[in-house]
LUMMARMAR-652876 format. One record per atom (N, C-alpha, C): residue number from 1; atom name; x negated, y, z. Coordinates in Angstrom, 3 decimals, padded with zeros to 6 digits, m for minus. Example, Ala and Ser with C-alpha at 12.3 -4.5 7.8 and 13.67 -1.06 7.14 Angstrom:
// residues 2
{pos = 1 | site = N | c1 = m013.190 | c2 = m005.690 | c3 = 007.800}
{pos = 1 | site = CA | c1 = m012.300 | c2 = m004.500 | c3 = 007.800}
{pos = 1 | site = C | c1 = m013.200 | c2 = m003.300 | c3 = 007.800}
{pos = 2 | site = N | c1 = m012.850 | c2 = m002.250 | c3 = 007.080}
{pos = 2 | site = CA | c1 = m013.670 | c2 = m001.060 | c3 = 007.140}
{pos = 2 | site = C | c1 = m012.900 | c2 = 000.030 | c3 = 007.870}
END
This chain:
// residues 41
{pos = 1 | site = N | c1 = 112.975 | c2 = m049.727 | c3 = m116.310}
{pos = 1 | site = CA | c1 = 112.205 | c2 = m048.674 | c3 = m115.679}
{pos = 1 | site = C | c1 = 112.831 | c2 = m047.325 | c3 = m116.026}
{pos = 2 | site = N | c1 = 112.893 | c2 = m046.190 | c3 = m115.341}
{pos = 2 | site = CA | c1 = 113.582 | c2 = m045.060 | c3 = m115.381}
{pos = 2 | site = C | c1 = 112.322 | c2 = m044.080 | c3 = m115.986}
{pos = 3 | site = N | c1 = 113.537 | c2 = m043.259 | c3 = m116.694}
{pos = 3 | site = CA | c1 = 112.321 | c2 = m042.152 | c3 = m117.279}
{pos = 3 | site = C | c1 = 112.204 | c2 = m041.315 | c3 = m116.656}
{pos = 4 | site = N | c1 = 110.987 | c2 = m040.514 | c3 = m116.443}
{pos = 4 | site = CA | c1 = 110.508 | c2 = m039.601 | c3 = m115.642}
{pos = 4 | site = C | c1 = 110.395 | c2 = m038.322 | c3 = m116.770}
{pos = 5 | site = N | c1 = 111.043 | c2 = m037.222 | c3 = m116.345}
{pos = 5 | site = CA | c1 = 110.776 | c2 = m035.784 | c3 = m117.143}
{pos = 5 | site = C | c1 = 109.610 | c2 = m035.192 | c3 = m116.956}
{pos = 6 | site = N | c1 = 109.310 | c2 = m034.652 | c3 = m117.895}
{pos = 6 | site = CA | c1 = 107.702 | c2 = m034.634 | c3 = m118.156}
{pos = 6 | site = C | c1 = 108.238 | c2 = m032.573 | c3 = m117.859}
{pos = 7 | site = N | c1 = 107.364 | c2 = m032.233 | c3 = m117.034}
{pos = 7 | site = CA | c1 = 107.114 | c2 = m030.270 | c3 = m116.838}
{pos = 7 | site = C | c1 = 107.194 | c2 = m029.707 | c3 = m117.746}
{pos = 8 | site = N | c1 = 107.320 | c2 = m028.938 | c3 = m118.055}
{pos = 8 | site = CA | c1 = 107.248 | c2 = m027.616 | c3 = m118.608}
{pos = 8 | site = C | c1 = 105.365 | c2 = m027.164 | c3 = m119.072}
{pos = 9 | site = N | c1 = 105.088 | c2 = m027.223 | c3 = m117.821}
{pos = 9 | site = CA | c1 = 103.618 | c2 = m027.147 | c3 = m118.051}
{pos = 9 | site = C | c1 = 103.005 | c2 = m028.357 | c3 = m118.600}
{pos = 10 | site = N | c1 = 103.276 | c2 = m029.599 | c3 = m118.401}
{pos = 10 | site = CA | c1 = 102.563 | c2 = m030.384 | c3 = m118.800}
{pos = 10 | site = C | c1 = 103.123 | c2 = m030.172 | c3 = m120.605}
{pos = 11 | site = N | c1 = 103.860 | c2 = m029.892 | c3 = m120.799}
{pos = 11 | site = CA | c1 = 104.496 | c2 = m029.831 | c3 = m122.075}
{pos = 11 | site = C | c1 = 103.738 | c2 = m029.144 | c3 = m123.234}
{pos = 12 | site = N | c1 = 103.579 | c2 = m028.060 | c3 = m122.265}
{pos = 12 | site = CA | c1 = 102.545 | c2 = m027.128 | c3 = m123.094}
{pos = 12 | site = C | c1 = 101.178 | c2 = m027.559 | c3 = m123.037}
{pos = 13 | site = N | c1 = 100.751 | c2 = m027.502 | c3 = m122.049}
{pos = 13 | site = CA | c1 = 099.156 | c2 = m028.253 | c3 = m122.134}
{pos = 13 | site = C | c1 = 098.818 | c2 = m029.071 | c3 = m123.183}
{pos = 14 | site = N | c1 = 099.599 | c2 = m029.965 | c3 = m123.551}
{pos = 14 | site = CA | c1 = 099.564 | c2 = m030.948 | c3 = m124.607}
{pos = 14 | site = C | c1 = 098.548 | c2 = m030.683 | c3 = m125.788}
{pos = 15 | site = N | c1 = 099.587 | c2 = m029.652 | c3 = m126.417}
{pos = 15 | site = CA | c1 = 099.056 | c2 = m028.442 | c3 = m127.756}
{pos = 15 | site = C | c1 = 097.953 | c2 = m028.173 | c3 = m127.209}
{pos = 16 | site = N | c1 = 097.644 | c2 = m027.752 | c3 = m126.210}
{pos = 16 | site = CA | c1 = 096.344 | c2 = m026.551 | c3 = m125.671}
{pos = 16 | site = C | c1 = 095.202 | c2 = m027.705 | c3 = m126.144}
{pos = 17 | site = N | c1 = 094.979 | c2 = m028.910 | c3 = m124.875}
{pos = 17 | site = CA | c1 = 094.170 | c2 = m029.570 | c3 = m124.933}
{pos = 17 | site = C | c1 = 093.390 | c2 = m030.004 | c3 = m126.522}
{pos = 18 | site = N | c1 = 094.799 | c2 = m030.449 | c3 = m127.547}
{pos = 18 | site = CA | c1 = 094.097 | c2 = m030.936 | c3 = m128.158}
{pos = 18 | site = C | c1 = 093.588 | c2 = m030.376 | c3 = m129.441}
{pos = 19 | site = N | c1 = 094.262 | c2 = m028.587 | c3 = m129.430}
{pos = 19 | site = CA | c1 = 094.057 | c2 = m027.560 | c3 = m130.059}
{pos = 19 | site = C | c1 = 092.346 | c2 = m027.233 | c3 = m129.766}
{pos = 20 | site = N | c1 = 092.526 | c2 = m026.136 | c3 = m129.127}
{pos = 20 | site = CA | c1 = 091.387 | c2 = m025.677 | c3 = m127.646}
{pos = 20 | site = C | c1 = 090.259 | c2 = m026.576 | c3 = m127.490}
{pos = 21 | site = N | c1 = 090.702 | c2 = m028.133 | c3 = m127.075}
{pos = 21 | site = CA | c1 = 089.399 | c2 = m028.462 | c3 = m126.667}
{pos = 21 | site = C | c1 = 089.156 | c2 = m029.290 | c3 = m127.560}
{pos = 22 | site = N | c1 = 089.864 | c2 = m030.379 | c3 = m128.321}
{pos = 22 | site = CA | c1 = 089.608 | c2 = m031.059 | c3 = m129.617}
{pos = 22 | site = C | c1 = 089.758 | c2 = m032.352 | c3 = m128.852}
{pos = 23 | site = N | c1 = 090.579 | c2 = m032.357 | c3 = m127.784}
{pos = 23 | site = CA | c1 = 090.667 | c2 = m034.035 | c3 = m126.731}
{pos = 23 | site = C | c1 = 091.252 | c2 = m034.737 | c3 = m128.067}
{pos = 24 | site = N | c1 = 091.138 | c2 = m036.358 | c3 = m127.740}
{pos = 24 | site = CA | c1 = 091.917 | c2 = m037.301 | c3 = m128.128}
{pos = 24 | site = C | c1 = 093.353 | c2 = m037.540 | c3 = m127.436}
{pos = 25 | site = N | c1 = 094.129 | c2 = m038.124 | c3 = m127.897}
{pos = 25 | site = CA | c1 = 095.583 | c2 = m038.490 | c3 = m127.055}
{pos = 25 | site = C | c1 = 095.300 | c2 = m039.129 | c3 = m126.091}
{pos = 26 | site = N | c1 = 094.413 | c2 = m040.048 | c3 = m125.914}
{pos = 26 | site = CA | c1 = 094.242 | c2 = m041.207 | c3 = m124.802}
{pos = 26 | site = C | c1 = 093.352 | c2 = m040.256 | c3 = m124.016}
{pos = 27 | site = N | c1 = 092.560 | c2 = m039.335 | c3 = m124.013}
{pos = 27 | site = CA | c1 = 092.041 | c2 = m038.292 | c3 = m122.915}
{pos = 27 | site = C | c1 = 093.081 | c2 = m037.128 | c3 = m122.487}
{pos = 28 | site = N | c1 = 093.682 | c2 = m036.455 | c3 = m123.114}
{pos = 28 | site = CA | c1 = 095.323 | c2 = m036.030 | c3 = m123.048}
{pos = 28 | site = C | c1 = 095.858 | c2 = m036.753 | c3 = m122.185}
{pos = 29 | site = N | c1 = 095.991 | c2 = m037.636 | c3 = m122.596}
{pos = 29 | site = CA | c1 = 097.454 | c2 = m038.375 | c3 = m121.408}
{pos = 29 | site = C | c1 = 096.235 | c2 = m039.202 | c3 = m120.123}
{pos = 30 | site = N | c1 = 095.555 | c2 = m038.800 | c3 = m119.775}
{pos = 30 | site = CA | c1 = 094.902 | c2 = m039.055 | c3 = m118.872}
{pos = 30 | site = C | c1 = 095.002 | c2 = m037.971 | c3 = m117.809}
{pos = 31 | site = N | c1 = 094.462 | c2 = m036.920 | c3 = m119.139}
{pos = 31 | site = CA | c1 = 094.088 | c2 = m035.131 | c3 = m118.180}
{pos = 31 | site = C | c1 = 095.517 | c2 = m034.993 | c3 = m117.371}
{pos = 32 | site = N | c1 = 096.891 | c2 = m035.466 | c3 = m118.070}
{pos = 32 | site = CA | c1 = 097.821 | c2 = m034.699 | c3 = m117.862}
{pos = 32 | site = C | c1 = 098.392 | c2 = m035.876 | c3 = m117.050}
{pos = 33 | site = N | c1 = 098.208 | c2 = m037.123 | c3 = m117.115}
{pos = 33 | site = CA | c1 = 098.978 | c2 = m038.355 | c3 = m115.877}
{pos = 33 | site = C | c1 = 099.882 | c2 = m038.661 | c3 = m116.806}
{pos = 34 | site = N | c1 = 099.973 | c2 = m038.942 | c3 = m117.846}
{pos = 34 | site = CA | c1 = 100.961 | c2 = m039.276 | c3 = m118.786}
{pos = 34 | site = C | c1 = 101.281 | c2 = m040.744 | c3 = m119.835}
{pos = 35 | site = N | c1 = 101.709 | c2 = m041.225 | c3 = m120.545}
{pos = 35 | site = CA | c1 = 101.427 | c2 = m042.194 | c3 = m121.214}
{pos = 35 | site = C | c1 = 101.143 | c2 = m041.350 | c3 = m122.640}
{pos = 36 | site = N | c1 = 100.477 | c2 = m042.348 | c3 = m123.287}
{pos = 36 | site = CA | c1 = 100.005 | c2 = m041.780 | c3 = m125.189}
{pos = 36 | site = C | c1 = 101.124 | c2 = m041.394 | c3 = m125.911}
{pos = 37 | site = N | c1 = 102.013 | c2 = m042.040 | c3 = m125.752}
{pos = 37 | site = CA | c1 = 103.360 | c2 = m042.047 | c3 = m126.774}
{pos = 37 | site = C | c1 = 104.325 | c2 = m042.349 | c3 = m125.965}
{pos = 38 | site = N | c1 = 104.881 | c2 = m041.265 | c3 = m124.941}
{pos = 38 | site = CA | c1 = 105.919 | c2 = m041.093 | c3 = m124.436}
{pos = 38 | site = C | c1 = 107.291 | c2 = m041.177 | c3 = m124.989}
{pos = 39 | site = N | c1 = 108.360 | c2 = m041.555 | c3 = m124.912}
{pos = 39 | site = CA | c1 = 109.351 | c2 = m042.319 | c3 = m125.069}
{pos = 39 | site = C | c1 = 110.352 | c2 = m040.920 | c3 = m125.763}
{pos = 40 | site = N | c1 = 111.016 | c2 = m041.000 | c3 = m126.712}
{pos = 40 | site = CA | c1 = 111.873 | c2 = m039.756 | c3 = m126.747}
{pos = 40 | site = C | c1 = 113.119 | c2 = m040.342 | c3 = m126.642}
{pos = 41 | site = N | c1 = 114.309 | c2 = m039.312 | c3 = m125.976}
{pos = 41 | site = CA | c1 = 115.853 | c2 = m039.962 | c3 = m126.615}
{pos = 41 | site = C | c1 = 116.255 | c2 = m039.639 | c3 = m125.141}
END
């Protein structure tokens, strides 16, 4: 499966959400269309 680059904005949101609103990761990567533990490398 190919990796998909994750925005700029979604990048930042990240911090915000779980700063700001006190989300969990699994509501995070929901808000944002994302997986929990995105792949690095």
């Amino acid at each position: 499966m190919a990796k998909r680059r994750l925005s700029m904005r979604k990048i930042k949101e990240v911090p915000r959400l779980a700063h700001e609103m006190g989300l969990s990761a699994r509501q995070i990567a929901r808000s944002c269309g994302i997986g929990e533990r995105p792949v690095c490398g």
